[in-house]
N, C-alpha and C positions, 0 to 999 in steps of 0.2 A: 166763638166770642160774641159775634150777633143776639141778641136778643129776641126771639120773632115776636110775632102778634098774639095774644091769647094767653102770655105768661102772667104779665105783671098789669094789676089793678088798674083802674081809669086813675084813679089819686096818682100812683107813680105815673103812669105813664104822663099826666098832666104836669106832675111836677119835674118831670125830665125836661117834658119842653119849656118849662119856664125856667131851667137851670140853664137850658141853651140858649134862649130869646137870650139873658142878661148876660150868657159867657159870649155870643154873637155880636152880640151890642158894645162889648165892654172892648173884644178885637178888631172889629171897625173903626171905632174910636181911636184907638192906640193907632193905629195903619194910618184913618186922616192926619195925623199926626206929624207924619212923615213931610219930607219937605217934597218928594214926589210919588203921591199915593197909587199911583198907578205900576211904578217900576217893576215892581217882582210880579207881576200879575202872570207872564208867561213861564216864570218860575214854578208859580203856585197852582198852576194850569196844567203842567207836566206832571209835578208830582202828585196832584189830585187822582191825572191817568194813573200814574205807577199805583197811588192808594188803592183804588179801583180794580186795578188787573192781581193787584199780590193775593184777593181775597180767593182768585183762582189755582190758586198754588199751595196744592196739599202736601205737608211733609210729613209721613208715616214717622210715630212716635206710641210703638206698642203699648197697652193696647189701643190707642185711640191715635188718630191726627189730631192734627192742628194746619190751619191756613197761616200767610204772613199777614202781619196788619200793617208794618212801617207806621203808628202813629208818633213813636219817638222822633223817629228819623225826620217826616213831615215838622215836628217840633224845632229839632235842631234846623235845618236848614232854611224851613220859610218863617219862622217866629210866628208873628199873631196871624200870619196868614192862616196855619194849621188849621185853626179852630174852624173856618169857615169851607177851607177845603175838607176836609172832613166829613164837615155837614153837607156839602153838596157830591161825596164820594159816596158816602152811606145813603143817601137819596136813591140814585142810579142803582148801589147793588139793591136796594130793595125793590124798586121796579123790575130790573133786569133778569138780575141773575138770583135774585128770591134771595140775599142774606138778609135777615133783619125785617125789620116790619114798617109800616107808616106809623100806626101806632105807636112803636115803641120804637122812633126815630129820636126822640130828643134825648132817652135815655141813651139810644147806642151812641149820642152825637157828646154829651153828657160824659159818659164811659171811657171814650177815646179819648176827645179832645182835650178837655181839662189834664188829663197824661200828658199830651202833646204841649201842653204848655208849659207846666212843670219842667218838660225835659227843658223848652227850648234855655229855660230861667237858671237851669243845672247846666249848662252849653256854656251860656255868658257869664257863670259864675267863672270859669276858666282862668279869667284874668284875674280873679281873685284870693281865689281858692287855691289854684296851684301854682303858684308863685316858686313851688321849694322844686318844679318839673321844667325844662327845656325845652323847648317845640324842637319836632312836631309831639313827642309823647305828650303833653298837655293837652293839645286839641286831639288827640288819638285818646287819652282816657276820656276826657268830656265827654268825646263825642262814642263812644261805649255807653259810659254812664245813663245819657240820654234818652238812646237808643233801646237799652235794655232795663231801663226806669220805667220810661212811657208801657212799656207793654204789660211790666211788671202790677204797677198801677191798674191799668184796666182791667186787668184779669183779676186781681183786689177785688175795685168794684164789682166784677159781674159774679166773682164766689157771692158775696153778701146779697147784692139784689134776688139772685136767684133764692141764696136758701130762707131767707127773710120773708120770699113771697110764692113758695111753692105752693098751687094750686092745690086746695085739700081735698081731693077727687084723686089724688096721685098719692103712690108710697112715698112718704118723705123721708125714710131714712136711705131708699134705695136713690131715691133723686140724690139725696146731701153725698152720699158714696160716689155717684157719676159722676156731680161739679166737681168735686173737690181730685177723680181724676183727672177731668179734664184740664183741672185750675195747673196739676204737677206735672201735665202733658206740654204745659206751656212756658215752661221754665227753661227747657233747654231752647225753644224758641226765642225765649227774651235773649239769649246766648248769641244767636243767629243773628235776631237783629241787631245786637249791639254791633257785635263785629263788622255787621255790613253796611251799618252807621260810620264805623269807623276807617272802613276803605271806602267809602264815597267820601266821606269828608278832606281826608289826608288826599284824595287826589283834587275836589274843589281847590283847599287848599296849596295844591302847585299848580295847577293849570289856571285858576280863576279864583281866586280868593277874595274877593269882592261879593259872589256869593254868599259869600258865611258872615258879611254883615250884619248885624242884628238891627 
């Protein structure tokens, strides 16, 4: 799902990060917002770690894997935090553990996040949308929804960026063949996270539900 360094043009990659400067800018704002800015920070700090460690966990989907990303899940649970943990998750795997590049950090941050937001905005719709559902199934579909939205999303964008700017040095019908398995290797992934969206949430939900405050 990463995007490394050397794929995609100085243009995109410039304008990733200025797609993330204003989605950065736009989630900080919304957070000061809050009557105590600081609150979820140790929330949004844990689940930056979980972001960060899921990129390690390969799930065999012949022919190809897939890692997990959790940027839904980060959505549903921390709201605008998401976007910012994200971007400081994808930072570290690119120094770290090499997913993704400096360069084409604001699109992977761009790629994710924006999903992550979405989901969170599909989460809170819950009290609106499913009005005709009973809790807990309400916050169990939402939180599905979100979960397997967000990833659905990214994988979106990174089919398009990729075949849009496949470097002309390379096959491109053999590259468009590979994304597009990769894109349907991730499908039953979105599957995964949703559901594991959905048993995190349903237990926040009885043990602490003050978490799932938006």
């Amino acid at each position: 799902m990463h995007i490394p360094d050397g794929i995609l043009s100085a243009q995109v990659c410039a304008a990733g990060y200025a797609v993330t400067g204003l989605a950065t800018w736009y989630s900080l704002r919304q957070i000061n917002r809050r009557s105590d800015p600081t609150a979820d920070i140790p929330k949004a700090s844990l689940l930056t770690a979980a972001f960060f460690v899921a990129s390690s966990i390969y799930i065999p989907v012949p022919p190809a894997s897939v890692h997990l990303i959790l940027n839904g899940l980060l959505g549903v649970v921390l709201g605008y935090f998401a976007f910012p943990a994200i971007l400081i998750g994808l930072f570290f795997q690119a120094l770290v553990i090499g997913h993704g590049g400096l360069t084409t950090l604001g699109v992977n941050a761009a790629m994710m996040g924006i999903p992550a937001l979405v989901a969170y905005h599909i989460f809170q719709a819950r009290t609106s949308l499913g009005r005709g559902l009973k809790e807990p199934t309400r916050t169990g579909v939402f939180a599905f929804l979100g979960g397997a939205l967000g990833l659905g999303m990214a994988t979106v964008i990174f089919v398009a960026l990729i075949i849009l700017n496949i470097p002309a040095e390379l096959d491109g019908q053999a590259e468009r063949t590979a994304v597009l398995a990769l894109a349907i290797a991730h499908i039953p992934l979105a599957l995964v996270e949703g559901a594991f969206t959905t048993v995190l949430v349903l237990f926040l939900r009885r043990v602490k539900p003050e978490l799932l405050e938006g």
